[in-house]
Backbone as JSON Lines, residues from 0, in Angstrom:
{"i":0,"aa":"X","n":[9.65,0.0,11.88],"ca":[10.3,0.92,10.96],"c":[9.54,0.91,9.64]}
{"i":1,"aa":"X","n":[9.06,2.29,8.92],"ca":[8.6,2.11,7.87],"c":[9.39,1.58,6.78]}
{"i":2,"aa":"X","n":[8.66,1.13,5.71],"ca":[9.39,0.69,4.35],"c":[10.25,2.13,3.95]}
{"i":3,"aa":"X","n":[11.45,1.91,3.32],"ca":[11.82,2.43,2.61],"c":[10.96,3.6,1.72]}
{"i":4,"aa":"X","n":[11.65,4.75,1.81],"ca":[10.43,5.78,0.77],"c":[9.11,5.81,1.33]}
{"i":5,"aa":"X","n":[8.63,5.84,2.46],"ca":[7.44,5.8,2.88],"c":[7.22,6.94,3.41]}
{"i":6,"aa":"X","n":[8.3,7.55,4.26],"ca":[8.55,8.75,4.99],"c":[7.67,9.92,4.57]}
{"i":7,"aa":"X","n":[7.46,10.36,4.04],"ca":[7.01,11.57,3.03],"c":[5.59,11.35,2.6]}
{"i":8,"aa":"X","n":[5.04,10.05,2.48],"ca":[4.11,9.71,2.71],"c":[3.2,9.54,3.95]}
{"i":9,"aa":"X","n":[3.97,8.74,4.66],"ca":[3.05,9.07,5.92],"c":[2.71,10.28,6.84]}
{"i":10,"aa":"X","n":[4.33,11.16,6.24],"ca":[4.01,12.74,7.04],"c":[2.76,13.0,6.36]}
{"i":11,"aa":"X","n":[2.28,13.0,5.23],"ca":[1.52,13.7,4.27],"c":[-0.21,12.74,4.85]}
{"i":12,"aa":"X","n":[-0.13,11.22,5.12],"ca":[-1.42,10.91,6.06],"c":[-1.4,11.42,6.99]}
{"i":13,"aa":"X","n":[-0.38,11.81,8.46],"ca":[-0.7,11.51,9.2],"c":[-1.24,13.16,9.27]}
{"i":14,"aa":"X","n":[-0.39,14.34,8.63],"ca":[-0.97,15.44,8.47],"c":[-2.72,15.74,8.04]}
{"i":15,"aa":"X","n":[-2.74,15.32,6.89],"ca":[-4.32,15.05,7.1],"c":[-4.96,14.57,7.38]}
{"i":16,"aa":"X","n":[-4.84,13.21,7.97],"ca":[-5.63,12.84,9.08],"c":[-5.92,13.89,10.5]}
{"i":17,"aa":"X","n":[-4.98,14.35,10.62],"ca":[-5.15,15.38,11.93],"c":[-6.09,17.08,11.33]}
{"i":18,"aa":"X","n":[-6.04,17.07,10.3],"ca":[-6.88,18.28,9.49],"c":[-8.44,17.34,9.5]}
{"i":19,"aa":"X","n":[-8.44,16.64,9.33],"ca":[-9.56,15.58,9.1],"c":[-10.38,15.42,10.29]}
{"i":20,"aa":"X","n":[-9.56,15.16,11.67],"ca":[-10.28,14.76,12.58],"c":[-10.62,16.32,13.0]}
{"i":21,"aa":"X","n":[-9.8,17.71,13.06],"ca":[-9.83,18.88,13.31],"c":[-11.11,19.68,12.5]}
{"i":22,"aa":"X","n":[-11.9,19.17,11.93],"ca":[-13.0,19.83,11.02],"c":[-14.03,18.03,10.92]}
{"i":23,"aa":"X","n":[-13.9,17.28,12.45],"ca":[-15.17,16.12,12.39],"c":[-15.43,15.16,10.49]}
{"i":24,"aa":"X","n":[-14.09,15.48,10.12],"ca":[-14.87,14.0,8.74],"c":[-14.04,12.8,9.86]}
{"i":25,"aa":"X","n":[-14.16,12.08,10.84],"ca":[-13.9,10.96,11.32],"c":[-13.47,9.58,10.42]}
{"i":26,"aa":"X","n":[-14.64,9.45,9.7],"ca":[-14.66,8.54,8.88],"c":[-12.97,8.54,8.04]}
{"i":27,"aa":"X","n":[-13.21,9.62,7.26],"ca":[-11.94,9.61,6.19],"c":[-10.58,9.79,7.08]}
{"i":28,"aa":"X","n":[-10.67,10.68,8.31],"ca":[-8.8,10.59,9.17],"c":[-9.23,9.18,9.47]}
{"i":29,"aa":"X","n":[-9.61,8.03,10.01],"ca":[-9.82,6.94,10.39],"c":[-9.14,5.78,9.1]}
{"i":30,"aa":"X","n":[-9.47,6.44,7.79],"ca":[-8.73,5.64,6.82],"c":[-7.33,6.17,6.74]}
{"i":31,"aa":"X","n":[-7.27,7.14,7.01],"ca":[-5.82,7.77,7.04],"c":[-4.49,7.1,7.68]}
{"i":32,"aa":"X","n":[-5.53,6.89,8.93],"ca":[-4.94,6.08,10.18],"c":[-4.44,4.9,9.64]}
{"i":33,"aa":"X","n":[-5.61,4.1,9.1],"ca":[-5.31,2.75,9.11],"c":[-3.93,2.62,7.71]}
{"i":34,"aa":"X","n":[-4.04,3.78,6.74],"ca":[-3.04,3.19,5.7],"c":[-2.1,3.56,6.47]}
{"i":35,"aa":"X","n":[-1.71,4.73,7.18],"ca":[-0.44,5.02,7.84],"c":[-0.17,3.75,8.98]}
{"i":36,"aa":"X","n":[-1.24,3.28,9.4],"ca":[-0.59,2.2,10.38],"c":[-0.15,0.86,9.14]}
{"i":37,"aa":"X","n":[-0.81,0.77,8.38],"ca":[-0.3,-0.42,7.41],"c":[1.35,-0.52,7.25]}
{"i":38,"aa":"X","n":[1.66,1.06,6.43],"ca":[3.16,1.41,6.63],"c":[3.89,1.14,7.96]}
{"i":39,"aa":"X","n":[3.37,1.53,8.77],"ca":[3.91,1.69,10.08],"c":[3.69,1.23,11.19]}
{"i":40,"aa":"X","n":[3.31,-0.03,11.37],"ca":[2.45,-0.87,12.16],"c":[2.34,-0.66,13.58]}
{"i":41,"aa":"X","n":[4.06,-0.44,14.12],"ca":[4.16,0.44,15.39],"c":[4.64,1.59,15.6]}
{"i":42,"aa":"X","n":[3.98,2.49,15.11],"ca":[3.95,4.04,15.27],"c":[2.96,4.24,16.54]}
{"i":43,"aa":"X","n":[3.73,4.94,17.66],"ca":[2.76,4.37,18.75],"c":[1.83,6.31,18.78]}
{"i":44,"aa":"X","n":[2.29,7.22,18.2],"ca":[1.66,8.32,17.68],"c":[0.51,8.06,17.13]}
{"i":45,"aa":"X","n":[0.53,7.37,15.82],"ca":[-0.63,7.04,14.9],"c":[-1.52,6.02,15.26]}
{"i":46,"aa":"X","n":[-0.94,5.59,16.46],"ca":[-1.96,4.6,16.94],"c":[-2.59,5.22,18.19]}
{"i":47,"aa":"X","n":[-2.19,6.17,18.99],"ca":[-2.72,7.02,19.83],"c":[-3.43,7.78,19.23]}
{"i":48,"aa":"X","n":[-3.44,8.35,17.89],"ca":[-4.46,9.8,16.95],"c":[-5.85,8.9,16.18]}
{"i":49,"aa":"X","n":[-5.23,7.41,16.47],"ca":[-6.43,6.72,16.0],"c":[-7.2,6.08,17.25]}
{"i":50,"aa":"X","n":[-6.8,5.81,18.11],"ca":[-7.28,5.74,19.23],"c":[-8.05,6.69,19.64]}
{"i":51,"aa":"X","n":[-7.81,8.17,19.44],"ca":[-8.42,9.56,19.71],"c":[-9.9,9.5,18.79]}
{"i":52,"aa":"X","n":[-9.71,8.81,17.67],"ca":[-10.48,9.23,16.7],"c":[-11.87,8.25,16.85]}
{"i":53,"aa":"X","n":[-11.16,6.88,17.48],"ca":[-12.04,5.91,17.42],"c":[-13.15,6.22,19.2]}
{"i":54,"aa":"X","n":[-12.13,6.96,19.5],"ca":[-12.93,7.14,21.41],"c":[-13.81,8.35,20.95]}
{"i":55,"aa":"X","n":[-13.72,9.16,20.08],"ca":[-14.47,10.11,19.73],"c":[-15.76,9.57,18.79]}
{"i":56,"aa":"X","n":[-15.76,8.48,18.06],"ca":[-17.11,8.27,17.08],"c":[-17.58,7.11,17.55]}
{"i":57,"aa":"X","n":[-16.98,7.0,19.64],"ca":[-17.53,5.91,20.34],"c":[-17.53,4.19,20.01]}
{"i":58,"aa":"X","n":[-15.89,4.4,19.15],"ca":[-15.71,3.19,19.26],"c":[-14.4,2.64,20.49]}
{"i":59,"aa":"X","n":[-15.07,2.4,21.64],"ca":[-14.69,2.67,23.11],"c":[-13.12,1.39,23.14]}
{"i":60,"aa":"X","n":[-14.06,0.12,22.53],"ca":[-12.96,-0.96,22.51],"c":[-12.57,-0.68,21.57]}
{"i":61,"aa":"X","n":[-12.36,-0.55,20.57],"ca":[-11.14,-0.54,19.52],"c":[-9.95,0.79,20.13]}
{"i":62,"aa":"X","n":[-10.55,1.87,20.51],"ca":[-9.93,3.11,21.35],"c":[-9.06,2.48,21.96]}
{"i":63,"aa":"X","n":[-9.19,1.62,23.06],"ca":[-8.49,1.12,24.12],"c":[-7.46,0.37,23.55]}
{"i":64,"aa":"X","n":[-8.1,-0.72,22.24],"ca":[-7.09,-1.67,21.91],"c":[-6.19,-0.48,21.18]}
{"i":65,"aa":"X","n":[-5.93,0.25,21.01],"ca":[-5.2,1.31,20.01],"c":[-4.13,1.64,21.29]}
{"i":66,"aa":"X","n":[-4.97,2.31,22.41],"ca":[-4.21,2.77,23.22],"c":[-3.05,1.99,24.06]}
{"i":67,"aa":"X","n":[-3.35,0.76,24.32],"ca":[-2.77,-0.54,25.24],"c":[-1.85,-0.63,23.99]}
{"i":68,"aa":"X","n":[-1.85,-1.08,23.01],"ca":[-0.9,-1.14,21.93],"c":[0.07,-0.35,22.14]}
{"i":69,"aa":"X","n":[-0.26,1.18,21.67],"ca":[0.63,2.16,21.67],"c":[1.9,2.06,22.95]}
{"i":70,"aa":"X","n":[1.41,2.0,23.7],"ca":[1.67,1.71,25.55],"c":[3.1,0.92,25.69]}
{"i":71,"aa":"X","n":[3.1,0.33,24.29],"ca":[4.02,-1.35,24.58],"c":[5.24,-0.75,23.82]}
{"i":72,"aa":"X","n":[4.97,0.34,23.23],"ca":[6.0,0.62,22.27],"c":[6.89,1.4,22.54]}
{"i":73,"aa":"X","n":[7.91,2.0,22.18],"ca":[9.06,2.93,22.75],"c":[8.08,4.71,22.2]}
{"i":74,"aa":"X","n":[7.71,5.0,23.24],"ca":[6.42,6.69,22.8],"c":[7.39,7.45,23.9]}
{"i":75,"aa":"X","n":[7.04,8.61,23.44],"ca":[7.88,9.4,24.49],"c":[6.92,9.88,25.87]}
{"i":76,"aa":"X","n":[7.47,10.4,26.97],"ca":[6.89,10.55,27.92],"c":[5.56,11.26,28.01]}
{"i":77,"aa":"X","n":[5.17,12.74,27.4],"ca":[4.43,13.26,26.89],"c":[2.82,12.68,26.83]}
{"i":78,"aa":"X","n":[3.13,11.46,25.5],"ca":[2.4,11.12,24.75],"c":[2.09,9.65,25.86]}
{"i":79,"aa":"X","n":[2.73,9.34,26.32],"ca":[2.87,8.28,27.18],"c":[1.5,8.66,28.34]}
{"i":80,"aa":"X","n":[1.81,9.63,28.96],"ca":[0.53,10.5,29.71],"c":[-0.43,10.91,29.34]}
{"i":81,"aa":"X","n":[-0.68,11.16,28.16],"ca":[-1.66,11.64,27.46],"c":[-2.7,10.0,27.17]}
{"i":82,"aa":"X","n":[-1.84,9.01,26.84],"ca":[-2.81,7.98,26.37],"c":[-3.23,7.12,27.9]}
{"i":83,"aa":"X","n":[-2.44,8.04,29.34],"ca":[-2.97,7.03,30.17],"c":[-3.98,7.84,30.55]}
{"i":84,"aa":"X","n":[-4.13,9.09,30.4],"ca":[-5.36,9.7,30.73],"c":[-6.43,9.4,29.98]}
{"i":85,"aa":"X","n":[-6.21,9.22,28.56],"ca":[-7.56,9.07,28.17],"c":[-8.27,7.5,28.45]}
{"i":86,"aa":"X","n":[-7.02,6.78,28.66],"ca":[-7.61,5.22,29.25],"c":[-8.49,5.07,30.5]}
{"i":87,"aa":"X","n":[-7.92,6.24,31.97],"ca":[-8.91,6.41,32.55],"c":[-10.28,7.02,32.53]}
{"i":88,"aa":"X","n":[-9.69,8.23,31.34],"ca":[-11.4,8.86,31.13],"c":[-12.33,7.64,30.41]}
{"i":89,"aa":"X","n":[-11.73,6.37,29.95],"ca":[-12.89,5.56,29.47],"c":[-13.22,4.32,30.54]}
{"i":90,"aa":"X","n":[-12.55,4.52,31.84],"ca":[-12.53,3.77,32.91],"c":[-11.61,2.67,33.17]}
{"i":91,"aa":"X","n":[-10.57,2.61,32.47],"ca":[-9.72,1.55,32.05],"c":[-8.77,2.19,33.29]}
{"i":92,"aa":"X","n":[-8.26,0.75,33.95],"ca":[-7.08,1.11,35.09],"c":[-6.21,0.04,35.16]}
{"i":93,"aa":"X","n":[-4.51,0.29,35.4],"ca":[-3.57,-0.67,34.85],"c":[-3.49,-1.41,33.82]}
């Protein structure tokens, strides 16, 4: 659960982080990520959009550790499928 008053904040990272990764600055949604995960440690969303971000600028293990994380957390079904597909597109199984 985020801190108190954080809410409005992290909509406002996690929004540009996703403008960020949508126009390739990687680098800067990647910091986005990490302050919104600071707030939010198990946001299993923001840890799947950083997982996306990190499998994209080929950082393969940290991707995975993002994704297996996310995995453990209460994510909805959707998003749940989405991060087991991209675990197999990096060859990862069970």
């Amino acid at each position: 659960m985020p801190p108190s008053g954080s809410t409005a904040k992290l909509r406002r990272l996690h929004n540009r982080a996703l403008v960020l990764v949508s126009t390739r600055q990687y680098d800067r949604a990647l910091k986005d990520y990490e302050e919104a995960l600071r707030l939010d440690p198990n946001n299993g969303l923001y840890l799947s959009n950083r997982g996306n971000a990190f499998r994209i600028t080929g950082q393969y293990g940290r991707a995975i550790a993002d994704y297996r994380k996310a995995l453990t957390l209460k994510i909805n079904e959707p998003l749940k499928k989405r991060i087991e597909t991209a675990l197999k597109e990096l060859g990862v199984t069970g």
